[in-house]
C-alpha positions as CSV (number, residue, x, y, z in Angstrom):
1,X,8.7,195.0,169.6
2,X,8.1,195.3,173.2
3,X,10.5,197.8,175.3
4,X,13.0,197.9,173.2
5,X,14.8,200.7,172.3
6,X,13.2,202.5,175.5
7,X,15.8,202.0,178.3
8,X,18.8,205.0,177.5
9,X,16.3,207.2,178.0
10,X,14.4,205.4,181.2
11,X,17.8,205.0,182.6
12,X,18.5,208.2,183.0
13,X,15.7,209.2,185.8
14,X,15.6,205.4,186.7
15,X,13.8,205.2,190.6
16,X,12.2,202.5,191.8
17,X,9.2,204.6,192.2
18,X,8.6,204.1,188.2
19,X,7.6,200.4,189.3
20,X,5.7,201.7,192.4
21,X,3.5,204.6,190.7
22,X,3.0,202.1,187.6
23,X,1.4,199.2,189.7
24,X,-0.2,201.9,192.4
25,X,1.4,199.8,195.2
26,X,0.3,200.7,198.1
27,X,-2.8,202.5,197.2
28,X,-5.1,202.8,199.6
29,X,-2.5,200.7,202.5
30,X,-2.6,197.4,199.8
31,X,0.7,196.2,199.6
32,X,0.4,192.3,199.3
33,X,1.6,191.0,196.3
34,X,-0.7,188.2,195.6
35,X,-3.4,191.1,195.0
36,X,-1.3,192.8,192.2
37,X,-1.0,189.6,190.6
38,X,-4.8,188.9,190.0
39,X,-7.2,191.5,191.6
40,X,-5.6,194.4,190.0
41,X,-5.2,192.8,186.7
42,X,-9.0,192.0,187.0
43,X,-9.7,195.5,187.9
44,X,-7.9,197.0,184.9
45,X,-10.3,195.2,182.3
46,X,-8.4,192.4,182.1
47,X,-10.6,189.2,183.7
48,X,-11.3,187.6,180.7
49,X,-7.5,187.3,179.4
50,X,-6.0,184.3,180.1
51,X,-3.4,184.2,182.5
52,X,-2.3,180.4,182.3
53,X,-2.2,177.5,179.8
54,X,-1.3,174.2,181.3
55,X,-0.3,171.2,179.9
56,X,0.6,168.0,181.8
57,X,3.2,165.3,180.6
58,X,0.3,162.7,179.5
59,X,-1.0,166.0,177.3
60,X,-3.8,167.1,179.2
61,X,-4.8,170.8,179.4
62,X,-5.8,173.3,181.1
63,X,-6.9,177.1,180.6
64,X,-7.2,180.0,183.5
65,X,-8.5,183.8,183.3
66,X,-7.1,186.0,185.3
67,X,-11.3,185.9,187.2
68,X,-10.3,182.2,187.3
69,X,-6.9,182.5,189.5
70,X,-8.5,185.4,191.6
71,X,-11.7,183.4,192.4
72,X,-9.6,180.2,192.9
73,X,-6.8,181.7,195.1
74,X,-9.9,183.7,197.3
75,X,-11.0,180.0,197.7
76,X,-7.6,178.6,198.8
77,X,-7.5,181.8,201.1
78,X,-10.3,181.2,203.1
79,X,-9.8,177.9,203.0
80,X,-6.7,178.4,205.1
81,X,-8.4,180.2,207.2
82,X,-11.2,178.1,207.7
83,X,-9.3,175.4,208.9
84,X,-7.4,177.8,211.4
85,X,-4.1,178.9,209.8
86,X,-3.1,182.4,211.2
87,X,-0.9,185.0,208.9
88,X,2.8,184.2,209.2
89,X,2.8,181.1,209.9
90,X,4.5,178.8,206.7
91,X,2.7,177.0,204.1
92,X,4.4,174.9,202.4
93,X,3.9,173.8,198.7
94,X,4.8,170.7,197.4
95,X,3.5,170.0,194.3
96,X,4.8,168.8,190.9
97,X,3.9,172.2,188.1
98,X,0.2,171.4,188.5
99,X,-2.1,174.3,188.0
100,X,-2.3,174.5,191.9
101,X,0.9,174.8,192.4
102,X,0.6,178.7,191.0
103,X,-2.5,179.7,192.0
104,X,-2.3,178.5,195.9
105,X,0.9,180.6,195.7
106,X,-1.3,183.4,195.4
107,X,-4.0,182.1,197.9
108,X,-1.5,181.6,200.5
109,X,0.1,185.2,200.8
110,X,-3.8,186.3,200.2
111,X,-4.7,185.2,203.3
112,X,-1.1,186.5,205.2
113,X,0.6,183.0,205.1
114,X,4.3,182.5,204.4
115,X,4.5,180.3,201.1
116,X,7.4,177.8,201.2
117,X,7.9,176.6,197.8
118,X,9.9,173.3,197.7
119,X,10.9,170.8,194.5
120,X,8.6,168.2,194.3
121,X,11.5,165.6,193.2
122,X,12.9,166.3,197.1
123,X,13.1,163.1,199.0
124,X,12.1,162.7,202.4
125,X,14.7,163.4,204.1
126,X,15.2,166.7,201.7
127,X,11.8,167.6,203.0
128,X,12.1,167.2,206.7
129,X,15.4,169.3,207.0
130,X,13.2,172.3,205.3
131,X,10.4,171.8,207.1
132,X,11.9,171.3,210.9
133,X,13.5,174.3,210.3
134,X,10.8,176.5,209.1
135,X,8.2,175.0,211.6
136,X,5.9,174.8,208.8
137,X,2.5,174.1,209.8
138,X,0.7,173.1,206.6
139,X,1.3,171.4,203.6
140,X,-0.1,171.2,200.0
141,X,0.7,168.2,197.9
142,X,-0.5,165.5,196.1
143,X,-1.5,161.8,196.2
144,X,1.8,161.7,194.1
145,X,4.1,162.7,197.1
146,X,2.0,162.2,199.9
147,X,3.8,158.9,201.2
148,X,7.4,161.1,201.8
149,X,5.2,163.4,204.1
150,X,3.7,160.4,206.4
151,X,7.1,159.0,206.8
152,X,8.4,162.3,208.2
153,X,5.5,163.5,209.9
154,X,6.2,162.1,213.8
155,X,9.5,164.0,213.5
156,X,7.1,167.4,212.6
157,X,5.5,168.3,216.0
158,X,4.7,171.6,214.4
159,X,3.0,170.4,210.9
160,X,-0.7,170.0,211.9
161,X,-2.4,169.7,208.1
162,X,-1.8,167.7,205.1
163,X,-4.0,169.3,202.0
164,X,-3.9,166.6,199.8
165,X,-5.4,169.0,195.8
166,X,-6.3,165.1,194.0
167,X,-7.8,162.7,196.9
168,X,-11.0,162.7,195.4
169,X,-12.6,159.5,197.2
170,X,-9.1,157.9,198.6
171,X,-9.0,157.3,201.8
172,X,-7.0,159.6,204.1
173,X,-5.3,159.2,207.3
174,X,-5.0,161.2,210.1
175,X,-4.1,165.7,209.3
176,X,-4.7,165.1,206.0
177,X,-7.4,166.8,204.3
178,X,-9.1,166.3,200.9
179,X,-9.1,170.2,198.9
180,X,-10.2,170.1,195.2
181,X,-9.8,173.2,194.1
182,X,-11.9,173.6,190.9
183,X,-14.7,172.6,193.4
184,X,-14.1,174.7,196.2
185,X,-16.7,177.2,197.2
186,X,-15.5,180.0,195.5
187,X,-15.4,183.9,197.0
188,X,-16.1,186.6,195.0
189,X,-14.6,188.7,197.7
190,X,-12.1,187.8,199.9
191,X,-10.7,190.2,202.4
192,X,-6.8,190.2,201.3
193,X,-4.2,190.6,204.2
194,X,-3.3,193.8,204.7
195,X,0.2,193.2,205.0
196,X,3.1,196.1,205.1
197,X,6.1,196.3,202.6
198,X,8.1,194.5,204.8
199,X,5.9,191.8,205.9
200,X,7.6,188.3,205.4
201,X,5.9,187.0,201.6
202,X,8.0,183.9,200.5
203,X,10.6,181.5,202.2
204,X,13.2,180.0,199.5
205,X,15.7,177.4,200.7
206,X,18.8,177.8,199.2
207,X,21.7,175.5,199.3
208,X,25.3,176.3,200.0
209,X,28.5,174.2,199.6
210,X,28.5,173.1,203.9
211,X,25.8,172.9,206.0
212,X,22.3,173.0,206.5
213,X,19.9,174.6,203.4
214,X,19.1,178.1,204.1
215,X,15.8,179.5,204.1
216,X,16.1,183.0,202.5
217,X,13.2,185.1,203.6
218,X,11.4,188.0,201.4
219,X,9.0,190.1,201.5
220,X,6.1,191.8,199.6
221,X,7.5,194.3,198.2
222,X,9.7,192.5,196.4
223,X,7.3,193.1,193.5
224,X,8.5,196.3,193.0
225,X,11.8,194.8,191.6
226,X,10.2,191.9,190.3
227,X,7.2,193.9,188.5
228,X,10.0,196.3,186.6
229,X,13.0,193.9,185.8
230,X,10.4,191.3,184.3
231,X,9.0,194.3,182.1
232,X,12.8,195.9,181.3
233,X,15.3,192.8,181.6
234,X,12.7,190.0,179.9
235,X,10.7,192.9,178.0
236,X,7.3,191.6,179.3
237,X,4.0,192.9,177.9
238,X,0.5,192.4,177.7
239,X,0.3,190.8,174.2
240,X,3.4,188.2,174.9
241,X,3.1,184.6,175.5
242,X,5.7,183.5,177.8
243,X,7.3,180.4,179.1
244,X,9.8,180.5,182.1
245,X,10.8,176.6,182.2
246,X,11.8,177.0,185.8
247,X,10.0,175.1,188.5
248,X,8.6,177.4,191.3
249,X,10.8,175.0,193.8
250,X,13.4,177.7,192.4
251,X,13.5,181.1,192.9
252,X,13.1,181.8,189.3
253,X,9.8,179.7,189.2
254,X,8.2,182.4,191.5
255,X,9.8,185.5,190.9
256,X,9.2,185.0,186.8
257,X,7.0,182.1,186.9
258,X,4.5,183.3,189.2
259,X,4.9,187.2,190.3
260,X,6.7,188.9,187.4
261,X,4.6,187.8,184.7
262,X,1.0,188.2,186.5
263,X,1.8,191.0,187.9
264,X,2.6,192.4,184.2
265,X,-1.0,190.9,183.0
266,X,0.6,188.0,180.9
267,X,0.0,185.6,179.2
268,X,1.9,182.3,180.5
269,X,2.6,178.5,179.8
270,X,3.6,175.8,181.7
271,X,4.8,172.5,180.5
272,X,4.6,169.7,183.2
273,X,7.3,167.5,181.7
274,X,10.7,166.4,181.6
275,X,12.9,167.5,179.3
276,X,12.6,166.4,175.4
277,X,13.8,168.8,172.6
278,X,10.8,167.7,169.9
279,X,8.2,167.8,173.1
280,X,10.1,171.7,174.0
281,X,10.0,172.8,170.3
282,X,6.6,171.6,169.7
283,X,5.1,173.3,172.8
284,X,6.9,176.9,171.7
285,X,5.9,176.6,168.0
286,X,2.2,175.2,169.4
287,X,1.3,178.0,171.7
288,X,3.3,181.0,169.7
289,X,5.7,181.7,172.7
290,X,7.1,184.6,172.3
291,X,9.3,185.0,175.5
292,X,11.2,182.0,176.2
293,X,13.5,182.0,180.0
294,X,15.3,179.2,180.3
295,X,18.7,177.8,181.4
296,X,22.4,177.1,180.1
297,X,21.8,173.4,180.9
298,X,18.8,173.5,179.1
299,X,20.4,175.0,176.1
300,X,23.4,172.9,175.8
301,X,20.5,169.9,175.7
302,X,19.6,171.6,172.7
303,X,23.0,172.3,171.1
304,X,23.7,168.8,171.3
305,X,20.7,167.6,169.0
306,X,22.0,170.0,166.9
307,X,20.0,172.3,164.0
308,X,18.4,169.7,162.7
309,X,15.1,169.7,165.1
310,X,14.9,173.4,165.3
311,X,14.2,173.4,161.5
312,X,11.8,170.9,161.7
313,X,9.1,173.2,163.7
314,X,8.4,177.0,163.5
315,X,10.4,179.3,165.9
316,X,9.2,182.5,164.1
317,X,7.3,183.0,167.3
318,X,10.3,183.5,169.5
319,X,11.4,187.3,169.6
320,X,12.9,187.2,173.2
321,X,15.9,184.4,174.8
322,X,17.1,184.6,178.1
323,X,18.9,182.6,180.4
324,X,19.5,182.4,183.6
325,X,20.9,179.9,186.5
326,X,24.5,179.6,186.1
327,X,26.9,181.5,183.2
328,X,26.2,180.8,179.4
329,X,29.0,180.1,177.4
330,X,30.0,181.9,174.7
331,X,29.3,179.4,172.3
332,X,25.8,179.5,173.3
333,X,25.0,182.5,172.0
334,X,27.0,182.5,169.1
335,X,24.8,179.0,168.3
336,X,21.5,180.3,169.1
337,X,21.6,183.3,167.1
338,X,22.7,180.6,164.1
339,X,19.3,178.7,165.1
340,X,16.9,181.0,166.4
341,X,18.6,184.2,164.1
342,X,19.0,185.9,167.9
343,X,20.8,185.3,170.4
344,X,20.6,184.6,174.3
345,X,20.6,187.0,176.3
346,X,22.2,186.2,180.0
347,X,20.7,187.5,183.3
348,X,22.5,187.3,187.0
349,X,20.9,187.1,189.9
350,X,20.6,184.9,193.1
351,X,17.7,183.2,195.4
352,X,19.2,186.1,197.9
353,X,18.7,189.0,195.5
354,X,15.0,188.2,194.9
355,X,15.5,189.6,191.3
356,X,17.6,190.3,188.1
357,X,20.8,192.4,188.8
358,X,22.9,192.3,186.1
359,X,21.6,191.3,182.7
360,X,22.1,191.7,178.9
361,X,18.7,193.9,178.0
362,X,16.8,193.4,174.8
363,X,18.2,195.4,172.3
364,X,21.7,196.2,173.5
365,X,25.0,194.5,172.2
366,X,25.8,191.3,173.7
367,X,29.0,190.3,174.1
368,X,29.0,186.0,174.4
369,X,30.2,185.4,177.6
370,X,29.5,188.3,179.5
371,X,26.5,188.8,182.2
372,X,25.7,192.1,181.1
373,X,25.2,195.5,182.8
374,X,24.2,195.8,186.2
375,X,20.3,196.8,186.2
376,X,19.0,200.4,186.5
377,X,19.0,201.0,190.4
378,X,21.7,198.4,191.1
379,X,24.9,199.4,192.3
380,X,27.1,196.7,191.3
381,X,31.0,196.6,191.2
382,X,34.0,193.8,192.2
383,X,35.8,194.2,195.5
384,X,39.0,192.8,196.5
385,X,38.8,189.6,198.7
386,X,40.7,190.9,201.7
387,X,39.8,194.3,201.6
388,X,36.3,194.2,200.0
389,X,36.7,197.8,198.6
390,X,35.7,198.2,194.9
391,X,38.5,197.4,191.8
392,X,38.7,200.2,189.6
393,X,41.1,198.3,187.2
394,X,39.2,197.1,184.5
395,X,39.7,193.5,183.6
396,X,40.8,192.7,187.5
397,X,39.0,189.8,189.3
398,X,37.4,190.1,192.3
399,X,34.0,189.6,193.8
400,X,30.7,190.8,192.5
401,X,29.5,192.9,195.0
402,X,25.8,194.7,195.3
403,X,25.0,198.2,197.5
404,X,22.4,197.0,199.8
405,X,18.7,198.6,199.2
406,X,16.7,197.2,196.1
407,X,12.9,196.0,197.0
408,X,13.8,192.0,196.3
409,X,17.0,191.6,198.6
410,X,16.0,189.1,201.3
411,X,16.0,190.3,204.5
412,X,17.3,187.3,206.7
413,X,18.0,183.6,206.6
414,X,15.2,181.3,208.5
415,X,17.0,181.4,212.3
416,X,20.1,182.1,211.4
417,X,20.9,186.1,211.3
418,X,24.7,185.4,211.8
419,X,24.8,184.0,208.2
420,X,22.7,186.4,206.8
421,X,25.1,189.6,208.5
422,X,28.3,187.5,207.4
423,X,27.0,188.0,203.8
424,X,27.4,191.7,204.2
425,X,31.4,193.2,204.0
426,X,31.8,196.8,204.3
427,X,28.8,198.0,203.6
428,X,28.3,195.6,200.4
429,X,26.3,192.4,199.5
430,X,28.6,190.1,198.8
431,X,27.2,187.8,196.6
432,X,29.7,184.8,196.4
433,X,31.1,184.9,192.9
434,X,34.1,186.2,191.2
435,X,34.2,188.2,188.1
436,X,35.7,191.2,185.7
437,X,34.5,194.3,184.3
438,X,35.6,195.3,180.7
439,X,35.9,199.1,180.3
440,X,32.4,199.5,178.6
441,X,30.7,198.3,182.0
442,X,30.2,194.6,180.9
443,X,30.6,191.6,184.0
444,X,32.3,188.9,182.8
445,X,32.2,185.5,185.1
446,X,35.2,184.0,186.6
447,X,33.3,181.2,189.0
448,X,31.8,180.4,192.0
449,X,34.7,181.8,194.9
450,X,34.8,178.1,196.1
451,X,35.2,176.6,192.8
452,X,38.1,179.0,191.5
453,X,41.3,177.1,191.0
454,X,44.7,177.9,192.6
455,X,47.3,176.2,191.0
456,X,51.0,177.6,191.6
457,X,49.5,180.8,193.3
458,X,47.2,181.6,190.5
459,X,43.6,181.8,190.5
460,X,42.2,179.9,187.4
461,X,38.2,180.5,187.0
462,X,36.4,177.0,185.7
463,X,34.1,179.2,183.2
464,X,36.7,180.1,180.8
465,X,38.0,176.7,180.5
466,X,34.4,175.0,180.0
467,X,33.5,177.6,177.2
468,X,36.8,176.6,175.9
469,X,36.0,172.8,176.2
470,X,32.7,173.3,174.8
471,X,33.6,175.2,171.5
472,X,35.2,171.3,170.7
473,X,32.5,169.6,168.5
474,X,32.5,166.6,170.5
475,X,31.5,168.2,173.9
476,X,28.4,168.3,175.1
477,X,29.2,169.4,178.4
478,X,32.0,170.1,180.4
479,X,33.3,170.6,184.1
480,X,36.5,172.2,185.6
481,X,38.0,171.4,188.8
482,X,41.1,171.8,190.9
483,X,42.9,168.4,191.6
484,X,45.7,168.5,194.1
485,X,49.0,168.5,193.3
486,X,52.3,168.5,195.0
487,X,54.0,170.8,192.8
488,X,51.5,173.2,192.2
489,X,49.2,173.0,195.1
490,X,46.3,172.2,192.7
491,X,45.7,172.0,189.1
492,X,43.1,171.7,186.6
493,X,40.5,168.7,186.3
494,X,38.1,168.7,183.5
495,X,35.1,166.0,183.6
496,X,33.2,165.9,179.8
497,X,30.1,164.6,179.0
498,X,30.5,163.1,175.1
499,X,27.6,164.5,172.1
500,X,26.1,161.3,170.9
501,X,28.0,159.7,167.8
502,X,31.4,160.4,169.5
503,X,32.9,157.5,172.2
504,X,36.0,158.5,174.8
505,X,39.3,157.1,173.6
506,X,42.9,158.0,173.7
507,X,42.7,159.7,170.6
508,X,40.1,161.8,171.6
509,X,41.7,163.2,174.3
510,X,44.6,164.1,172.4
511,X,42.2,165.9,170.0
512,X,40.6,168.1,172.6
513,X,43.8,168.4,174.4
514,X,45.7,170.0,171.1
515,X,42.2,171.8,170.3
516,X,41.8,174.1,173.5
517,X,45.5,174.5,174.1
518,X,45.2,177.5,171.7
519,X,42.6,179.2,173.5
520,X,43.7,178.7,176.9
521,X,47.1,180.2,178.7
522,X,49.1,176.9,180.2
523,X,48.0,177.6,183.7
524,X,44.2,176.6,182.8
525,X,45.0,174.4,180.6
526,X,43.5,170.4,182.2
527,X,46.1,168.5,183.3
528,X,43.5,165.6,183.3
529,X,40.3,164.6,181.5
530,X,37.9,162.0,182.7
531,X,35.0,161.4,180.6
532,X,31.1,161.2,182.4
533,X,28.4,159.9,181.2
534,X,26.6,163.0,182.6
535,X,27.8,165.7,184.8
536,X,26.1,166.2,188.5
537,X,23.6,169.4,188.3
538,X,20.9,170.6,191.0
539,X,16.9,170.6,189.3
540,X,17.7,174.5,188.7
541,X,20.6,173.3,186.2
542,X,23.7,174.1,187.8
543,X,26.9,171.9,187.5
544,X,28.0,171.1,191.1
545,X,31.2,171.3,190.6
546,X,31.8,171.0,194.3
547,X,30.6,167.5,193.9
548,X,33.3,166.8,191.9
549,X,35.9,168.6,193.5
550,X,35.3,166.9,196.5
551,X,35.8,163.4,195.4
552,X,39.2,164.7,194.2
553,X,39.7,165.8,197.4
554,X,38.8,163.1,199.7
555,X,36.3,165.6,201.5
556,X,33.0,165.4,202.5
557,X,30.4,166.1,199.7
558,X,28.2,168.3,201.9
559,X,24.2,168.7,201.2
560,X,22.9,167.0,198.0
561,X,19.5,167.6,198.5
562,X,19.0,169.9,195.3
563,X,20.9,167.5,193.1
564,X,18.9,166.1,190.1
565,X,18.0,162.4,190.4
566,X,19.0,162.6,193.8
C-alpha cells in the first residue's frame, strides 16, 4: 500500500527537516545531490537493486544497479575533469532517453558542473539560443544529433567540447571527442564536489509566451523537496516499479525521472519511444509498473482508443496514476477510474517551483477537475490581480500564489534577475495561472492568466469549456480561445481535434453545440468551432493555446521552440 493512509498524521508536525534527517543531508558537509542518488543508496545495502531498466524503440535493453550508475557516473565525473571542465561551468545534455542521458546527469553535478538538460527533438536554432545564453562549455550527444551542433558551433565561442556517447570508430572533427561510457575506466572512488545547499545544480529553460527561453536555475538542495514530495505526492517506495514518461528535457524528467525516484532507492523504467497505446500498455503490464506519472495529453491518447486495448493486457500492476503538465479534465478521471478501477490523481507544479505544490495525494478524495491541496510546507492561496493580496471568498478567481521558501524554488533566471524579481508581488511567488478554491481547501484551474478570455468584461477560463467539449463522445481533444469581437471585445474560439470514426460536418457542430450548451453559462459558450486535425502542444504535452490565439489575432506567434514536430 505504500504511504497511504499516513499523511493526516505527518501533516500535522510537517517540516522540511523530516526529508533532511531521513536522507542525512548534509552529513558530514555532503550536500550534492548526485551522491544521494547513488552513493547513499549503495551505502545503505542497496548496490545490487536495480535502479534502471531501459528499453529502446527497436526493443533493445538494458539493466543498471544502483553500483552500475555510481561507478558509471564516477567515470563521467572524472572524465570531465580530465579533459579540464571546472565546477560551475554548464554541461549540457543532449541526448535522446538513452541510458546516458540519466546517469551523466549524475556525473555532471558529481564533479560540480551545472547540467543543462535540453529536448533532443530541438532544432538548431532551438539549441543555439540556449546555449549562447548559458555559455555552455560542453556538450554530450550523439551521432544522432551531432550535425545540429556543427552547424552552430562558429556562433559558440564559449562551447570548447563535443562528447559524442556512440562514435565508436566514426571519424570526428575538430572538439569532438569519442566517450563510451560502458568502457570508460571506471572509479571506485571518486571525490564528489563538495558543494553547499545553495550551489547552482541544474539549469532548465523554460519557455514563456514573448521572448527569449528562460533558463531557471536550482540548486542542490532541491532534493529535499524533491526526495519528500516524490515519496508523499507519488507514494514512492523501495519495492515500486515506476515509470515517469517525461523526458528529462522537462523538468519533470529530472525532478521524478532522475532525482526523486533514485534518491528514494527505486526501481525505474524508461521507454525510448514515441507514443503507441499497445507499445505503452505492453511495457506497463511487461515490467509490473506499479507507479505510472504521466500527462493529460498522454491520457486523452488513450481515452480516444477507448477500453478496448486496456482489456486486452494486464493493468493489475498499476496501484498509483498521476498526472502532471497542464490541468486534467474531469472526464479523465472519471474514465480512468472506469479502466484502471482508480482514478488519476492531478499534481501542480512549474519548471520554477522545482517540485510538486499542490497535488491530489494517494488516498484522499479526488474531486475530477480539481488540482488538489497545496502540499505540506506550501503556503498556497489566490491573490487579486491588482492588489496581489490573498482572496478569502471561496470560489473567487484570482492567481495562484506561493509564500517564497521551499528547497526546490529556483533561485534566478540565467542573466536575467529583473524577470526573475518581477515574478515576486508582495511578498508572494506568483506563479502565472488563475484559479478557485472550494471551501474544503481544493484548487480548481481557471487557465493560463494570458489565455483567460474577456468577452463583454468577463473573464472566461478555457479549462472549463474544454472539459465541457471533451465530455462529447466525438472529441478527442479540444482548445479554447478568445477571438475578437466588436461587440464584446473578445469571445470564445474552440479548435477540436475529431476521435477516429467521426468526420467534421455541419451536423456535427450543431450536435456539440446543443450538447455543451447545457453545461456551460452563455458567456463561455464558443461562438465558433473550427475543426484540427491535431492541436499544437510543446514535447511536455501542453496545448499552446497562445499559438492559436495569435493567429486569431494577427500577432506575432512568439518562441516555438518547445513545440512538438517543430
Amino acid at each position: 500500500m505504500g504511504n497511504i493512509g499516513s499523511y493526516e498524521e505527518k501533516y500535522k508536525n510537517f517540516e522540511w527537516q523530516l526529508s533532511v534527517k531521513e536522507l542525512e543531508y548534509g552529513k558530514d558537509g555532503m550536500y550534492n545531490l548526485a551522491y544521494y542518488c547513488s552513493e547513499r543508496i549503495c551505502e545503505k545495502g542497496m548496490a545490487d537493486k536495480t535502479a534502471l531498466i531501459w528499453e529502446g524503440f527497436q526493443g533493445n535493453k538494458k539493466k543498471y544497479t544502483y553500483n552500475d550508475i555510481r561507478l558509471y557516473s564516477n567515470a563521467i565525473a572524472q572524465f570531465l575533469l580530465d579533459n579540464g571542465i571546472k565546477p560551475e561551468e554548464r554541461i549540457c545534455l543532449f541526448m535522446d532517453r538513452i541510458p546516458e542521458l540519466y546517469i551523466s546527469f549524475l556525473g555532471v553535478l558529481k564533479m560540480g558542473g551545472i547540467v543543462q538538460p535540453l529536448f533532443s527533438a530541438f532544432g538548431e536554432e532551438a539549441l543555439f539560443t540556449r546555449l549562447e545564453d548559458a555559455s555552455t562549455c560542453a556538450i554530450f550527444t550523439t551521432m544522432k544529433h551531432i550535425r545540429k551542433v556543427r552547424k552552430i558551433l562558429h556562433k559558440l565561442p564559449d562551447l570548447k567540447y563535443i562528447f559524442v556517447v556512440d562514435a565508436g570508430n566514426k571519424k570526428l572533427e575538430k572538439f569532438e571527442i569519442s566517450f563510451n561510457m560502458e568502457k570508460a575506466q571506471l572509479n571506485e572512488k571518486f571525490d564528489i564536489y563538495k558543494a553547499g545547499p545553495e550551489f547552482p545544480s541544474v539549469l532548465h529553460y523554460t519557455s514563456g509566451t514573448t521572448g527569449k527561453p528562460k533558463g531557471a536555475m536550482h540548486v542542490h538542495s532541491s532534493l529535499i523537496a524533491q526526495h519528500i514530495t516524490a515519496k508523499w505526492a507519488l507514494d514512492l517506495t523501495t519495492d515500486d516499479i515506476y515509470w515517469c514518461t517525461a523526458d528529462p528535457g522537462w523538468v519533470t524528467g529530472t525532478s521524478y525521472g532522475i532525482i526523486g525516484p533514485w534518491a528514494s532507492g527505486v526501481t525505474q523504467v524508461v521507454l525510448d519511444s514515441g507514443f503507441n497505446t499497445d507499445k505503452w500498455y505492453s511495457f506497463i503490464e511487461r515490467h509490473k509498473v506499479t507507479i505510472w506519472y504521466t500527462a493529460p495529453t498522454a491520457i486523452r491518447l488513450l481515452m480516444k482508443e477507448g477500453a478496448g486495448p486496456v482489456k486486452a493486457h494486464d493493468m493489475s500492476c498499476l496501484r498509483h496514476l498521476i498526472s502532471v503538465g497542464e490541468p486534467l479534465n474531469a472526464e479523465a478521471v472519471i474514465w480512468s477510474q472506469e479502466v484502471f478501477k482508480k482514478p488519476f490523481h492531478d499534481s501542480y507544479w512549474q519548471t520554477e517551483t522545482g517540485a510538486i505544490v499542490i497535488t491530489n495525494f494517494p488516498g484522499m478524495t479526488v474531486k475530477p477537475g480539481s488540482m488538489g491541496t497545496p502540499f505540506p510546507g506550501i503556503t498556497a492561496v489566490v491573490v487579486d490581480p491588482k492588489k496581489f493580496e490573498p482572496i478569502e471568498t471561496a470560489g473567487t478567481v484570482g492567481l495562484i500564489a506561493l509564500k517564497p521558501g521551499w528547497p526546490s524554488m529556483f533561485r534566478t533566471y540565467w542573466n536575467n534577475k529583473k524577470l526573475y524579481d518581477e515574478k515576486f508581488k508582495n511578498g508572494w511567488y506568483i506563479c502565472g495561472d488563475r484559479a478557485s478554491i472550494d471551501n474544503e481547501g481544493y484548487f480548481w484551474f481557471m487557465g493560463r492568466d494570458d489565455d483567460v478570455i474577456n468577452t463583454a468584461g468577463h473573464l472566461v477560463g478555457p479549462f472549463e469549456i474544454e472539459s465541457a467539449l471533451l465530455e462529447h463522445p466525438a472529441v478527442a481533444e479540444s482548445a479554447a480561445v478568445g477571438k475578437p469581437d466588436p461587440v464584446n471585445m473578445e469571445v470564445v474560439k474552440a479548435f477540436i481535434a475529431l476521435k477516429p470514426g467521426h468526420e467534421p460536418n455541419a451536423d456535427l457542430e450543431l450536435d456539440i453545440m446543443n450538447f455543451i450548451r447545457k453545461k456551460l453559462s452563455p458567456l463561455a459558450m464558443p461562438q465558433a468551432i473550427e475543426f484540427v486535425s491535431s492541436l499544437p502542444k510543446t514535447r511536455s504535452g501542453k496545448i499552446m493555446r497562445r499559438m492559436l490565439r495569435a493567429k486569431e489575432w494577427g500577432e506575432e506567434i512568439g518562441d516555438t521552440s518547445t513545440l512538438e514536430n517543430d
